[in-house]
C-alpha positions as CSV (number, residue, x, y, z in Angstrom):
1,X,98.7,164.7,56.7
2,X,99.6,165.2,60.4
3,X,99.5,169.0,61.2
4,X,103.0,169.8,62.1
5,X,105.7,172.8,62.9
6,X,108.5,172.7,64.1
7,X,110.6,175.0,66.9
8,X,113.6,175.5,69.2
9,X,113.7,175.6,72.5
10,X,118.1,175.5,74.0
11,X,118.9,174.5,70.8
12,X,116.6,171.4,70.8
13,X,114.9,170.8,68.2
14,X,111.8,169.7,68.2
15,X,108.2,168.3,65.9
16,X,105.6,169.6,67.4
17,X,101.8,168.1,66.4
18,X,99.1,169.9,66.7
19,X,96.6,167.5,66.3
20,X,97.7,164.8,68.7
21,X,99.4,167.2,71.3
22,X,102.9,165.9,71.1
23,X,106.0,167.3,70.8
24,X,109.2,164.8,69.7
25,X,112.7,165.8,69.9
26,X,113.9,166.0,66.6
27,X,117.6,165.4,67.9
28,X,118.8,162.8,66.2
29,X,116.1,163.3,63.5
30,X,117.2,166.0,60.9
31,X,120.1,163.2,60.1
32,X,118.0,160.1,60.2
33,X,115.9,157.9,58.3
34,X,112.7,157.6,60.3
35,X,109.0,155.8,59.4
36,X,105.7,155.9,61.8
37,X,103.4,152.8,62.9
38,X,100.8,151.4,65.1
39,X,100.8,149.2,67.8
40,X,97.4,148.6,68.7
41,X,96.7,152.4,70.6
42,X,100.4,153.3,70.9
43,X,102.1,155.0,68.1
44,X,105.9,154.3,67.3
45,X,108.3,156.5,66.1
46,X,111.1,155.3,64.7
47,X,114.3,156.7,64.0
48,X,118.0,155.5,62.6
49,X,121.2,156.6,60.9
50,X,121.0,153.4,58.4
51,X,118.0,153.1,55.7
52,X,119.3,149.1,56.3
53,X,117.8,149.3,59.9
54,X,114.4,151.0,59.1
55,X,113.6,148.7,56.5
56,X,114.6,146.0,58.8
57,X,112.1,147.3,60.8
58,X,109.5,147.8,58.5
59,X,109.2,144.0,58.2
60,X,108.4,143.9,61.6
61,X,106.6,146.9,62.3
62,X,103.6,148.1,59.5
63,X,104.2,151.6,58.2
64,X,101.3,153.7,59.0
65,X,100.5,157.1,59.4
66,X,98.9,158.8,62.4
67,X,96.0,161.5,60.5
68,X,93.9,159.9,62.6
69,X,95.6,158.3,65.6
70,X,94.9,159.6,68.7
71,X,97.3,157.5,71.2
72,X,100.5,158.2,73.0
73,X,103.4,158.4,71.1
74,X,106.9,156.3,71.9
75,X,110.2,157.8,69.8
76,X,112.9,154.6,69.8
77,X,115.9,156.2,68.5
78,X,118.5,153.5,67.4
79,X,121.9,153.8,67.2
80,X,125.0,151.3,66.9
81,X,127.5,151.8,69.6
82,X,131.0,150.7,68.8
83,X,131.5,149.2,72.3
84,X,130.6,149.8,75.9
85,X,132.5,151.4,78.0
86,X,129.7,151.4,80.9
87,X,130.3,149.0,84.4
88,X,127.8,146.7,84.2
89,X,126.0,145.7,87.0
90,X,124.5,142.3,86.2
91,X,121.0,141.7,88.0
92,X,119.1,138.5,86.7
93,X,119.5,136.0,84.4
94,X,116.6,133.8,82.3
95,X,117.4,131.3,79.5
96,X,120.6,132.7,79.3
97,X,119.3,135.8,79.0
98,X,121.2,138.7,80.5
99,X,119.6,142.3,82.1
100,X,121.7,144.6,84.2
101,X,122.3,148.3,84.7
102,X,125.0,150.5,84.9
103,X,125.4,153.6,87.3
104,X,123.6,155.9,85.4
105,X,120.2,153.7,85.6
106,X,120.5,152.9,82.0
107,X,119.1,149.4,81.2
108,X,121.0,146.3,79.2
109,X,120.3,143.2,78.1
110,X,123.1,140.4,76.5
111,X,122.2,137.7,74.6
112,X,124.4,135.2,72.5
113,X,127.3,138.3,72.4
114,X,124.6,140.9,71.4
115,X,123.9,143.8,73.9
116,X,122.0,146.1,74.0
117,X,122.1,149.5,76.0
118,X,118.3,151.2,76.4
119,X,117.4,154.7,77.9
120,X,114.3,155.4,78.7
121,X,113.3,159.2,79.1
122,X,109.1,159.3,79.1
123,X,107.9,158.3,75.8
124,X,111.6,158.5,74.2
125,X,113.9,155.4,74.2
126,X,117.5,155.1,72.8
127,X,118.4,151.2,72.1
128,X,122.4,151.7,72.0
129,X,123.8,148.3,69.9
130,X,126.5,146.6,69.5
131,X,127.1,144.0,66.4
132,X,128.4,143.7,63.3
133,X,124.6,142.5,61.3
134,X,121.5,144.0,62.4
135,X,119.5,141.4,61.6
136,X,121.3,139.3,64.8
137,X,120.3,141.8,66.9
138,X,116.9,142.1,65.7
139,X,115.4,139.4,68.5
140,X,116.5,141.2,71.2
141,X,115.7,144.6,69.7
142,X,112.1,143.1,69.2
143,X,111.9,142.0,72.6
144,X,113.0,145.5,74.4
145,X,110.2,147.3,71.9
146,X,107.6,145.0,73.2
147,X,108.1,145.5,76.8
148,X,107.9,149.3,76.1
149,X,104.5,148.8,74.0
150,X,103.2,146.8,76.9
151,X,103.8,149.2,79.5
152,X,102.4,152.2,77.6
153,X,99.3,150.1,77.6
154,X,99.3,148.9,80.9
155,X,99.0,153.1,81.7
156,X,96.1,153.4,79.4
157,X,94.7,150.8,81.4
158,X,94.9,147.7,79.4
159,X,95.8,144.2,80.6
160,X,97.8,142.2,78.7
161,X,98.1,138.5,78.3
162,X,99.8,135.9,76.6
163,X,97.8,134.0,73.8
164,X,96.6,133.4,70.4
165,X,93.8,135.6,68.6
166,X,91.6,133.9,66.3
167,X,88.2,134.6,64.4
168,X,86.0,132.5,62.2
169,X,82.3,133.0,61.5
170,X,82.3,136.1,63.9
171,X,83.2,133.6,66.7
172,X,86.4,135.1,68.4
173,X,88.9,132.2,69.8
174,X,91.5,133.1,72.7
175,X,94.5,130.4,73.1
176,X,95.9,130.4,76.7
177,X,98.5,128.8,77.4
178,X,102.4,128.7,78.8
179,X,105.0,128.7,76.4
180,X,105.6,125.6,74.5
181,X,101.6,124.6,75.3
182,X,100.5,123.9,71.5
183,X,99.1,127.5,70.8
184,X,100.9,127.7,67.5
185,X,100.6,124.8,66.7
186,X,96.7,124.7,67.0
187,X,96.1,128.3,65.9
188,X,98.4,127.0,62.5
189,X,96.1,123.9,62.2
190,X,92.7,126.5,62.2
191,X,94.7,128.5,59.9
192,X,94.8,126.1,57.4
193,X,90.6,125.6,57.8
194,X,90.1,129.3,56.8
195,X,90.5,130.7,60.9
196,X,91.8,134.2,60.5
197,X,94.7,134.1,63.2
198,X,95.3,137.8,64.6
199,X,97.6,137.8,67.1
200,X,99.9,135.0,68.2
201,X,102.0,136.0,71.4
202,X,100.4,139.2,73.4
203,X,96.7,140.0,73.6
204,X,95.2,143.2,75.6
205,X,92.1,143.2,77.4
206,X,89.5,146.0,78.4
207,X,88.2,146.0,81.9
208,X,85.2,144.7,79.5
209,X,86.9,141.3,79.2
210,X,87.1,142.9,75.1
211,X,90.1,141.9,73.2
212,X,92.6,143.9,70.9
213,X,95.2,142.3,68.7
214,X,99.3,142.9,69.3
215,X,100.6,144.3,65.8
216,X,99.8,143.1,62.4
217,X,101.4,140.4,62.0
218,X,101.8,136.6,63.3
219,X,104.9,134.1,63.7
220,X,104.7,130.4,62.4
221,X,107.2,128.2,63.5
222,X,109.7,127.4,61.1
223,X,110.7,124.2,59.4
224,X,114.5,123.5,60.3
225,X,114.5,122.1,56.5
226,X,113.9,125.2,55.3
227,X,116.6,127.6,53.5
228,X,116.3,130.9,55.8
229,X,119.0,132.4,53.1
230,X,116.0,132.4,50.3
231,X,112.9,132.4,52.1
232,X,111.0,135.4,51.4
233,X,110.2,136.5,55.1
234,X,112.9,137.2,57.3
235,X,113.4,135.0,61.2
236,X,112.9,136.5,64.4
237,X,113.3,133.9,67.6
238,X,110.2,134.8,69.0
239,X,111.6,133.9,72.9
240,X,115.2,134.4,72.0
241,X,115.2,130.9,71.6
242,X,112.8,129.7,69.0
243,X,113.0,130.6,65.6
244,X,109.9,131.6,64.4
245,X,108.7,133.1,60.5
246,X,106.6,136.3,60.5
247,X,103.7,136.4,58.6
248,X,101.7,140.0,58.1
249,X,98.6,139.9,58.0
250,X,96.1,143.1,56.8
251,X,95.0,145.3,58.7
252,X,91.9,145.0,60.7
253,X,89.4,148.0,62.0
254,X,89.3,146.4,65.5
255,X,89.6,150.1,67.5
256,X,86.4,148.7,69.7
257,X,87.9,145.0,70.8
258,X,86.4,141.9,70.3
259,X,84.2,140.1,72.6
260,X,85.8,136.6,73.1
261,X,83.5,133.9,72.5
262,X,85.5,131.1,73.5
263,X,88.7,130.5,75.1
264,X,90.6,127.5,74.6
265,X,93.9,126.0,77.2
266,X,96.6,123.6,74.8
267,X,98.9,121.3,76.6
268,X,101.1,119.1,75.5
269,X,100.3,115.7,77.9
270,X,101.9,112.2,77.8
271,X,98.6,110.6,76.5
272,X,98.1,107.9,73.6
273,X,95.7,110.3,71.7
274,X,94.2,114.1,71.6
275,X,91.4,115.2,73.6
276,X,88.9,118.1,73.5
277,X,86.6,118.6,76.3
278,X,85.1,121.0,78.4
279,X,86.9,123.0,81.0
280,X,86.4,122.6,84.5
281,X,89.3,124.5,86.1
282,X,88.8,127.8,84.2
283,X,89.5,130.0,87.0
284,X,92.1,127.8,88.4
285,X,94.0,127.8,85.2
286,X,93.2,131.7,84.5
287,X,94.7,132.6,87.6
288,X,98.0,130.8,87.0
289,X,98.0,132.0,83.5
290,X,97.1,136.0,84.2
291,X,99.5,135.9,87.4
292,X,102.3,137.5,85.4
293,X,102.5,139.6,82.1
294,X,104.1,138.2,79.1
295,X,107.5,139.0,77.9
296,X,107.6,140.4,81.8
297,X,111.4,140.1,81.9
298,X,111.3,143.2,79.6
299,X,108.5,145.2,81.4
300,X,109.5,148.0,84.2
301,X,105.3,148.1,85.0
302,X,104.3,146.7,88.5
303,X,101.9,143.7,88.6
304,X,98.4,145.3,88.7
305,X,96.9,142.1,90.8
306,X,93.4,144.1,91.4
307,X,92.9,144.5,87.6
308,X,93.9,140.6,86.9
309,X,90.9,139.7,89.3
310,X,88.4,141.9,87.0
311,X,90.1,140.1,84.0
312,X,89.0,137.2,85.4
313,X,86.0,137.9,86.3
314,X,84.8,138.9,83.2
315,X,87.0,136.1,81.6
316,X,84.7,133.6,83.0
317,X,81.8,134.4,81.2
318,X,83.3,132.7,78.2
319,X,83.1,129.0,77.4
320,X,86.4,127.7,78.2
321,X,87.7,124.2,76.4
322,X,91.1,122.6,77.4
323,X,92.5,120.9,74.6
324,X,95.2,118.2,74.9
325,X,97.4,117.7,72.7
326,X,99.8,113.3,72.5
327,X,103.0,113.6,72.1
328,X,102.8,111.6,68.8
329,X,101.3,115.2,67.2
330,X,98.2,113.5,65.8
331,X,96.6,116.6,64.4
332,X,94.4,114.6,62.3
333,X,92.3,113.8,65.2
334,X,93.2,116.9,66.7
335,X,91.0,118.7,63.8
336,X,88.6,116.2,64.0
337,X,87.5,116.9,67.4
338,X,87.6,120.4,67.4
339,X,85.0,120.5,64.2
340,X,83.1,118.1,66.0
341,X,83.2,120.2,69.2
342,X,82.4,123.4,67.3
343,X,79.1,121.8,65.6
344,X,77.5,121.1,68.4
């Protein structure tokens, strides 16, 4: 049990832990539903007027309790907004993707209709949105939470990358790779051969070269056969554009990293079969790779270009494979040659 009380200060409610230090304004609170998880080392704190929208949330987002976290502490307050009355001030534009700000500083995005209004005040955001189903708004929602998560570890010093996490026989696997590369696609086919898979999109590093898992969960693309109205899990489009199925997976005492064993580049080449070999432009391809942080368009963080080059560095200690995937998807012989590799 966390070791709470609770005071005013101008009328302001607050929750004030003793434990962890940290005081969250109860504004919103004393009216809303509100659960507590885990991101890796930064605690969330969620809070909304609808039980719909936390249990929403929930699928995405592992309730757990903080008696023994010890991590900052983010508060994302969400609220449905009947419409914007705020000039927009449209900046950039990626994949049809919309971010602008309005003359108060305050952040949006707009995507397929659905916008989304975020202030940010220290470790307190409010996602303002405006649509008539939560669930459509849920991949942009997811999104906007994941550039916050990243940042708050970028300031404790983490570097994050984008890649696959998987583990088999104590032997830890990183997939790097650009999107579209064949990461999910390979990380699925290990799956299926008893790899644990622990991370799928975003992966933080140590300045140890250690690794720690995003969330606890993982996203499998989905089969466009499939009835989304009665599957079990619920869809989130992973890069606003693909629709992916999340998968939870337990979770895993992993407070110290990992030390990668292996790390592995997919690509998709126009070649008549697969191949598996070993990597001779590992630093090349790391620096293209680790020259921009993933799901960037949603991070505020500077490029730390000094702590990429000690990422690197101890990156290259790792056997590095490049792994090439035909265009004919002939994961047969893809398997194949990655139990062949692995045995030797």
């Amino acid at each position: 049990m966390l070791n709470q009380i609770t005071y005013c200060i101008n009328r302001k409610v607050y929750s004030f832990d003793k434990d962890l230090l940290t005081g969250i304004s109860m504004k919103y609170d004393t009216n809303s539903i509100h659960y507590t998880s885990i991101v890796n080392k930064v605690g969330l704190y969620f809070t909304a007027g609808s039980r719909e929208v936390i249990d929403t949330m929930k699928k995405y987002y592992q309730e757990m309790t903080w008696s023994s976290f010890t991590g900052p502490i983010v508060h994302i307050h969400l609220m449905k907004a009947p419409s914007y009355d705020d000039k927009i001030f449209w900046i950039t534009e990626q994949d049809n993707l919309l971010k602008g700000q309005n003359q108060n500083g305050d952040t949006f995005y707009c995507f397929n209709n659905n916008m989304a209004k975020v202030t940010s005040t220290g470790h307190r955001i409010e996602v303002h949105y405006v649509d008539k189903e939560f669930s459509l708004f849920l991949p942009l929602l997811i999104k906007v939470i994941e550039g916050v998560v990243i940042e708050h570890h970028i300031g404790l010093g983490f570097f994050p990358v984008h890649g696959a996490l998987m583990i088999h026989d104590v032997k830890v696997y990183m997939l790097l790779g650009s999107s579209q590369s064949g990461k999910t696609t390979l990380m699925e086919l290990l799956a299926e051969r008893g790899y644990q898979a622990l991370s799928d999109d975003i992966i933080f590093l140590d300045l140890h070269g250690r690794a720690y898992p995003f969330g606890h969960y993982v996203k499998q693309n989905c089969d466009d056969r499939m009835d989304k109205r009665v599957c079990e899990d619920f869809y989130v489009e992973q890069s606003i554009h693909i629709t992916r199925r999340i998968i939870p997976i337990p979770s895993t005492p992993y407070e110290n990293g990992l030390n990668i064993d292996c790390i592995v580049f997919p690509s998709i080449s126009a070649i008549e079969e697969a191949k598996l070999y070993e990597s001779s432009m590992g630093e090349t391809m790391l620096h293209q790779l680790l020259s921009d942080y993933p799901n960037g368009y949603f991070v505020e963080a500077d490029f730390n270009y000094c702590q990429a080059a000690i990422m690197i560095s101890q990156l290259l200690k790792c056997r590095m494979l490049e792994m090439r995937f035909a265009y004919n998807k002939d994961n047969g012989r893809v398997v194949k040659l990655w139990e062949k590799n692995m045995e030797q």
